[in-house]
N, C-alpha and C positions, 0 to 999 in steps of 0.2 A: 026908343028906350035902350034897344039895346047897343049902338052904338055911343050914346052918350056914358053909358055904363062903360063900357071898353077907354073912353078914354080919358073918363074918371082914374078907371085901372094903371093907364099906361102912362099919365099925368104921376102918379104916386109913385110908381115903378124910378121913373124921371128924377123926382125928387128925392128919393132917397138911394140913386144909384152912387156906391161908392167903388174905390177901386179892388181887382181881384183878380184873383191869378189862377190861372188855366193850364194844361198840356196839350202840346199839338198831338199828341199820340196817344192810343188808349194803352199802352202797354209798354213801360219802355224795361229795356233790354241791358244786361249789364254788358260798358265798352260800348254802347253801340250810342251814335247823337241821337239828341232830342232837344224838341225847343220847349222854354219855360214863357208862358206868356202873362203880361202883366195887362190888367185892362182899365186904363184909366179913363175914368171921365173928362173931355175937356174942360166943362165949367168947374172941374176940383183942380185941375191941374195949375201949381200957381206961375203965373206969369216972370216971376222972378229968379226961375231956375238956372242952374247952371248942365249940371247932364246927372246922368244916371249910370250908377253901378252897382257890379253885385260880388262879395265878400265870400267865396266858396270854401267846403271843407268839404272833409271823407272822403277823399279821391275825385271829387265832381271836377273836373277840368272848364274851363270858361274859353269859349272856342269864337263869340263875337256878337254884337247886339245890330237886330233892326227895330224897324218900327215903321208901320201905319195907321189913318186915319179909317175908322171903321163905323156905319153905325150898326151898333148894337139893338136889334130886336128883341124884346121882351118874351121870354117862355109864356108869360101868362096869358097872352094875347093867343097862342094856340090853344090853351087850355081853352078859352073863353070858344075857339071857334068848335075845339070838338064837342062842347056840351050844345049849344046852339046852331051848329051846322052852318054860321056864316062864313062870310067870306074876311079876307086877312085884312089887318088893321097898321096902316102905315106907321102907327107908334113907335117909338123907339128914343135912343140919345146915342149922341156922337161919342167918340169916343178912339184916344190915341193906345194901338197894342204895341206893344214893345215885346218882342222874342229874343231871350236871353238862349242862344245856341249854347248849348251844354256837352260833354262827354259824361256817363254815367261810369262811375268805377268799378271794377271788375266781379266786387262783394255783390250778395245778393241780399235783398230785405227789405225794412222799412230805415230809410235811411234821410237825415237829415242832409241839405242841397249847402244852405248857409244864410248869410242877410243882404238882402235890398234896400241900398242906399240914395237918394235923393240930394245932391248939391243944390241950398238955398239960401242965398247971400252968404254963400262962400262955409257954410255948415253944412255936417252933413245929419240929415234925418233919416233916420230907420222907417221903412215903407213896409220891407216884411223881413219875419227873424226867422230862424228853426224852420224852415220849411221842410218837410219830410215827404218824400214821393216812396213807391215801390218800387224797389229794384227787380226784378224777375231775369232770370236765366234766358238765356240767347237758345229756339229753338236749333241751334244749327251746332253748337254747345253739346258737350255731354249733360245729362239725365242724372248720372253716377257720379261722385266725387269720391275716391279711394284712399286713403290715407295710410301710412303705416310708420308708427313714430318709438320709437328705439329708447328706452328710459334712460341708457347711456349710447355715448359715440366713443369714448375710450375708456378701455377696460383689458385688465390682466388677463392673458391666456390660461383657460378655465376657470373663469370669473363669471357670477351669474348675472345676466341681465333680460330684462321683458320687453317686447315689444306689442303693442296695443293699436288694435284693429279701427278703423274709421268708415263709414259709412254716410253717405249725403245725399240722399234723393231729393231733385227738383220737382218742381210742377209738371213737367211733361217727362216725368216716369213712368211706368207703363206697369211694370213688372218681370218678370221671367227670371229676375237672379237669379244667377250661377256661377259657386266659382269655378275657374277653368286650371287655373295653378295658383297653388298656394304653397310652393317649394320653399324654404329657408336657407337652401345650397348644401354644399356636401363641408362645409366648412364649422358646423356647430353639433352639439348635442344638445336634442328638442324634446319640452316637453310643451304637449300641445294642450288648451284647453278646449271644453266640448263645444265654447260658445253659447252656453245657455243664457246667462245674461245678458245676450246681444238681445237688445229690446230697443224699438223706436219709436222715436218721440216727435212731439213739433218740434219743428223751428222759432223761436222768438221773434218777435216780429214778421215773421214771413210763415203764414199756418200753411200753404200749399207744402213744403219743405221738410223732410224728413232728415232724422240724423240718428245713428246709433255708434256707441262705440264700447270695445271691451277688448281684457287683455286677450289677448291670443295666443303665445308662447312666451315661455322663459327658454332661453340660448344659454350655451356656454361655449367658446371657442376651444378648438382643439389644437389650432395653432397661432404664432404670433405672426404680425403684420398686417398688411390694409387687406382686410375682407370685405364682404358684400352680399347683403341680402337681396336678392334677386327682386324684383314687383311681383306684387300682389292682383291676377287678372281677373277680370270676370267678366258676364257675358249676360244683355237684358235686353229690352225691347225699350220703344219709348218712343213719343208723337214726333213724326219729322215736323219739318217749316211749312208752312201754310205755303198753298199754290193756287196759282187761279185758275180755275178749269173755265172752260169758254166753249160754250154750246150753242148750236144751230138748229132748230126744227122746222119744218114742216104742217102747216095744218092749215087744211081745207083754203089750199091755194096762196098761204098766206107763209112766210118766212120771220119766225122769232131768233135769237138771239139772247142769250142770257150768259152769265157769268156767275158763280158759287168757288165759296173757296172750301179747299178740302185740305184734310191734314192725314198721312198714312200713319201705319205702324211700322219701325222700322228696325234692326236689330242693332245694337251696336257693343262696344268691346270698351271698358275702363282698366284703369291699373293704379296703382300706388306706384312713387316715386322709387327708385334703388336707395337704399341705407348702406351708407359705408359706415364701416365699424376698423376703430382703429384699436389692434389688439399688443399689446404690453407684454415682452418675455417678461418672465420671474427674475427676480435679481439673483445672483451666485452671492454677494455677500449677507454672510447671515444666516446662510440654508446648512441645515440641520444632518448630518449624518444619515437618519430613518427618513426624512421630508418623507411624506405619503403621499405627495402630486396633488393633494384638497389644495381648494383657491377659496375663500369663503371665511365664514365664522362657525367654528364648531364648537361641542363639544365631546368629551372624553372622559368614560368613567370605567374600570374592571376591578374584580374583587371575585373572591372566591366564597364559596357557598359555606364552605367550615375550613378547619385547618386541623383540626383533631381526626385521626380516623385509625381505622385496622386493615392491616392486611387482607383484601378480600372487594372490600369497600370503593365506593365512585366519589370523585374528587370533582365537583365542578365548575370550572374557570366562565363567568359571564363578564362581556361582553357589550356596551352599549356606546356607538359616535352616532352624533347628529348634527347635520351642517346644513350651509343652504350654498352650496356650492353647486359643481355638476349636476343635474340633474337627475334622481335615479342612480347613480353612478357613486359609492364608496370603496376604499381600499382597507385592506385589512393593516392593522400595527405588524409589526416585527413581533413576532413570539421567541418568549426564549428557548433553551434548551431543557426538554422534557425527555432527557433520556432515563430519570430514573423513575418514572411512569408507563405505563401501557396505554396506551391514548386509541379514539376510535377519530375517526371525519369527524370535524365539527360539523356543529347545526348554524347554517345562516339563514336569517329572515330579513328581507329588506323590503321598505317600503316608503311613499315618499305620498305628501299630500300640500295642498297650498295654503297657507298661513300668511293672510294678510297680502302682501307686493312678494312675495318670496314662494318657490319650493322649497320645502324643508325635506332632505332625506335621512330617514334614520336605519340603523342596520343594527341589529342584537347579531350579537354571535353564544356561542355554549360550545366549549371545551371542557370531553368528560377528561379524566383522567383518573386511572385505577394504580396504585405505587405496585412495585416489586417486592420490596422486602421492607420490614419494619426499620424505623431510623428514625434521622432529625433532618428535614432537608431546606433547602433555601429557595425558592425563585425569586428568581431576579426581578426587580424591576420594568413594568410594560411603561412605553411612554409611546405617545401619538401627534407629528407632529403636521403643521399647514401655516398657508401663508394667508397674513387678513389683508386683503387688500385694502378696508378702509384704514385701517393702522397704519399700512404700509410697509408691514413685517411678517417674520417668522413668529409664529408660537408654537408652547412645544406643551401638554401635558403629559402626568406621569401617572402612575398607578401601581402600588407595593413598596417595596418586596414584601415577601409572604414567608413566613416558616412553616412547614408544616408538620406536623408531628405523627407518624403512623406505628402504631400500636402491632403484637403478632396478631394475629386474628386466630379463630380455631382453625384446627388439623383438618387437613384435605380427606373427603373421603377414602383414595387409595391409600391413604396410609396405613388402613385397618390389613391392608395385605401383605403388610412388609413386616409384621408383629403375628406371625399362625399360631405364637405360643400364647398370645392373648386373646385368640377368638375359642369362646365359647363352644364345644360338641358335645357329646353324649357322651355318660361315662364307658370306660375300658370294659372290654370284655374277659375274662377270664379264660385259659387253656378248659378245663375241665366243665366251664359251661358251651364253651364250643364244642365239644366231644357230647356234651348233652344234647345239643341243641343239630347236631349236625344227624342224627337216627329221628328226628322228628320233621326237619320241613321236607313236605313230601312235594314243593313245585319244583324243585332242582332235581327231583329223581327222576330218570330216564323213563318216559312210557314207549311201551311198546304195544305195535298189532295197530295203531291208528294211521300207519302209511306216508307220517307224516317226513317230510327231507327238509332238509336246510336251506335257507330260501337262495342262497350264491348260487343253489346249483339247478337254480331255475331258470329256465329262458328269458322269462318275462321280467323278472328282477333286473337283468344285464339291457333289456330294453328299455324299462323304466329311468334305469339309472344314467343311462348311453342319454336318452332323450332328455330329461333334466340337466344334462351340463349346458347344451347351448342355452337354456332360458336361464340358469343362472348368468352367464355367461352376461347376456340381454339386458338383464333387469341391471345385474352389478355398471353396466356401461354409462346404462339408460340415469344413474341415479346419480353417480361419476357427473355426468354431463349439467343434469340440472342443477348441481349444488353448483358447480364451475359456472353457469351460468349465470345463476343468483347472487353469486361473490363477485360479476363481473356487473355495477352499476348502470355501465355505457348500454351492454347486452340487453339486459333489462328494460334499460327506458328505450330501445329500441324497438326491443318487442310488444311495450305497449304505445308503440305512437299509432298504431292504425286506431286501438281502440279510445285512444283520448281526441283523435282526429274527429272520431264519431263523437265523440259526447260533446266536443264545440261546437260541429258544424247541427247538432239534435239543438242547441243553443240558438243558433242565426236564425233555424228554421220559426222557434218560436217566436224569436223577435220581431221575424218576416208577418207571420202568421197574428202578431198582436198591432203589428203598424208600427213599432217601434224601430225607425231609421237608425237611429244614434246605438241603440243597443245592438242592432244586426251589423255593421260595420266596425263596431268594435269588436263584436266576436268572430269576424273573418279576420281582421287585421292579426290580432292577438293567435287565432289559431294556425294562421299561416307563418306566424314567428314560432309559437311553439312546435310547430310540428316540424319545422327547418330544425329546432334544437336537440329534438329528439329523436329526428332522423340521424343527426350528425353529432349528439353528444355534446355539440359548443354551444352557448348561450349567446343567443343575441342581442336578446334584449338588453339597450341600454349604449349596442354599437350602433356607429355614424353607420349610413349609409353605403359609402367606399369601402367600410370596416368588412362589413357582409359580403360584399362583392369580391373581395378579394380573399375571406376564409374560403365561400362556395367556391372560385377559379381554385386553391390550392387541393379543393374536394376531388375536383377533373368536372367540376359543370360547366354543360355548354355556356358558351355567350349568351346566346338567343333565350336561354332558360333563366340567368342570372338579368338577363334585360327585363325578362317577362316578371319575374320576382318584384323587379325593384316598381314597376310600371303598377302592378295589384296593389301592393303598398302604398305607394302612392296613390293610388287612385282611391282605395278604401281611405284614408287619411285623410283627400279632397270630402270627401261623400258623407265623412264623420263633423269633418268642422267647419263643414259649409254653412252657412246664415238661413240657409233653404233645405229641405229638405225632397230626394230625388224621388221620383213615380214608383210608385210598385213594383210595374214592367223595369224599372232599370236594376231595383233593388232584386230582384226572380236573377237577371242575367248574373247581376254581379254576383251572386252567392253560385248559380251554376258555373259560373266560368272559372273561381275561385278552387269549387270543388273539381272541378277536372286538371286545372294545374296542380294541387295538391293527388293525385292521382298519377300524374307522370311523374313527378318528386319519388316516387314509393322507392324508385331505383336507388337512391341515395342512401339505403338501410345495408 
């Protein structure tokens, strides 16, 4: 029964076998060959053929056909033996393979091969259309794909442009991201973003396959000519090539042999390509007297707060440009001449945030002004001028002129002193009530019999008074000193850099302390610039790199410290906008090593 059942089975199998196509490999590799097999039936194959070919696309390369006669054994006929435990059934049908040798193209995914054609009395017939295999990544391949793609390649010096981050894990990625350098060169002004919407996703057609991508800085060149963004490095683990291991044992006098294939972990190193950036001087025709060095689209607006006032009174000139130029980085207009004003420091506030593909930076300024004397006065004119790169020009905006009008204001209090015949005292005394008055106050009259002397001709008086001139002396120095100090700004933010040093670095520890990587490397980065600024008075924020290096050398700092400086910067900068987030233990080092460089800096005050 149960043989005639099996070849019931392999009878049907027979007759309804048609032709279909196979791969010699379970896994092919992009770039690497592989054969396409085609399995035809001899009783379908028609006797009036002419040959066979195959119409390739999306990189698939056509490297040469064989073909042999094979028969074909029926799956079913095992199935049938492993339910009933017989033995194998000669069943089967003949049948001609044909191996279409291929090259696979370098892409990775689900990727269509092309069509299989049939010459049949000199026509040709479609056998098979759209065939789509998987492409999969070559284990001997990197795991990482890096990208780093420049939203322009030329562009005006100090002209803003983005560059956007790429990311492409295969199927034999492992893990362990990290970036190692993520430098931009000493040739731009950066602002960097945190990378929080680096988020990954599948791949289409290929779900083993990861990809994530996001902007990562907007640039501005500092100077012109062919520059270069340096690669993008990083560093992961990921399955090496499969090996065949080959073992021998022993047992109970008997010698085995086996073979397993094993795959390690292995570490390896990706990068992005170099970006050359071709950077554009400013053209000299057209440029504007004031030009303010912006490259960008601004705007420009100032206006004063009144024009009416008095003698006495604050006058305040505001201030607002907004560009999307340099990054961070505005220049102040030309102001005119306020000589018949008393003026203090303006108030500047800058600040800069991302708007869409752009940084936008904006800067308020406030100019108080207090007039001198009453009158009719004029300011000139403020104008603000930049070059729009998309236009291709200069523009220039303007703002006033202004009249001002100032009124006298009231009388200064000293003046009451320069008028004794108008202040107010007691009426006159008379001669004849003095003569009255002078036999009655009895505290001016001389007592006597109570011992008492005049106090100069005391000892203790000439000690007292000897010993109080040096603490006046002390106090008058002591007070001398602090006001000089307090009128000296530099002084000042000098003497509180150790204490703002503590309240950043009381910052890191929290961020430490809550698991927050991105907020703890922001506020070493931030605190090691401003405690440079307020050791030394210069702002750095917003200078290159080379910029820094070369204020601290004109400071007298060593090499070795100006190296070590720019090396924490960097590395907090790596550790802030890396796609990973570093260990605990690295994040403890980096804030201890952070604070003991900031420790030997103290010299710098």
């Amino acid at each position: 029964m149960k043989r005639i059942l099996l070849i019931c089975l392999a009878l049907t199998f027979v007759a309804f076998a048609r032709p279909s196509l196979q791969l010699d490999k379970d896994r092919i590799e992009a770039g690497k060959t592989f054969g396409l097999q085609l399995v035809y039936p001899l009783n379908e194959l028609p006797e009036n053929r002419d040959n066979l070919s195959i119409e390739t696309q999306n990189g698939f390369t056509f490297m040469g056909l064989d073909s042999t006669d094979q028969v074909i054994r029926p799956d079913i006929e095992d199935m049938f033996n492993s339910f009933f435990g017989g033995g194998r059934s000669r069943g089967g049908y003949k049948a001609r393979i044909y191996t279409f040798k291929l090259r696979a193209p370098k892409k990775t995914g689900r990727i269509g091969i092309g069509q299989i054609f049939i010459d049949i009395d000199g026509q040709k017939r479609v056998i098979a259309n759209d065939i789509p295999i998987n492409i999969q990544r070559a284990f001997a391949d990197d795991a990482l794909a890096v990208s780093l793609t420049a939203s322009k390649k030329t562009v005006y010096e100090g002209e803003q442009f983005f560059v956007t981050l790429g990311l492409h894990t295969f199927e034999h990625f492992e893990g362990g991201l990290q970036a190692t350098d993520m430098n931009t060169g000493d040739d731009f002004i950066v602002h960097r973003s945190d990378l929080s919407n680096l988020k990954f996703e599948p791949v289409e057609n290929a779900r083993r396959e990861m990809q994530a991508s996001a902007k990562f800085a907007w640039l501005s060149p500092t100077k012109s000519g062919n520059l270069q963004i340096p690669p993008f490095k990083f560093k992961y683990t990921k399955r090496g090539e499969p090996k065949i291991v080959e073992e021998n044992k022993q047992m109970g006098g008997m010698s085995f042999h086996s073979q397993s294939i094993r795959q390690e972990s292995i570490e390896a190193e990706a990068q992005s390509p170099t970006i050359n950036i071709s950077v554009k001087p400013l053209p000299e025709e057209g440029k504007p007297a004031n030009f303010s060095g912006m490259v960008g689209s601004y705007s420009f607006n100032a206006d004063f707060d009144r024009t009416n006032l008095k003698v006495g009174e604050a006058l305040t000139l505001s201030v607002e440009i907004k560009g999307d130029g340099t990054p961070g980085t505005l220049t102040d207009p030309k102001f005119p001449d306020f000589s018949d004003f008393r003026s203090v420091p303006p108030e500047n506030n800058i600040s800069k945030k991302i708007v869409g593909n752009k940084v936008i930076t904006s800067k308020s300024i406030k100019v108080f002004l207090y007039p001198k004397k009453k009158g009719e006065f004029t300011v000139p004119e403020i104008s603000y001028s930049w070059f729009n790169p998309t236009k291709r020009k200069y523009e220039t905006a303007t703002a006033g002129p202004w009249t001002i009008i100032v009124e006298k204001g009231e009388a200064a209090p000293e003046a009451v002193f320069q008028s004794p015949a108008a202040v107010a005292g007691p009426p006159s005394v008379q001669k004849k009530e003095i003569e009255s008055l002078g036999s009655d106050i009895r505290f001016i009259h001389k007592v006597s019999g109570t011992g008492n002397t005049a106090p100069y001709k005391s000892i203790w008086y000439w000690v007292a008074l000897l010993g109080a001139l040096p603490f006046y002396f002390i106090v008058t120095w002591a007070i001398r000193k602090r006001r000089k100090h307090n009128s000296d700004s530099a002084l000042v933010r000098k003497g509180k850099a150790n204490k703002m040093l503590r309240e950043r670095f009381a910052s890191a520890r929290e961020a430490l302390h809550k698991g927050d990587a991105k907020a703890l490397y922001a506020a070493l980065e931030n605190g090691l610039i401003d405690y440079l600024s307020d050791c030394t008075n210069l702002e750095f924020k917003g200078m290159t790199r080379p910029q820094m290096k070369e204020e601290l050398a004109k400071l007298g700092v060593k090499e070795e410290t100006i190296a070590s400086i720019d090396s924490w910067l960097e590395k907090c900068a790596f550790a802030r906008f890396a796609p990973v987030d570093p260990s605990a233990d690295e994040q403890k080092k980096m804030l201890a090593d952070v604070e003991k460089l900031c420790g030997e800096l103290g010299k710098l005050k």
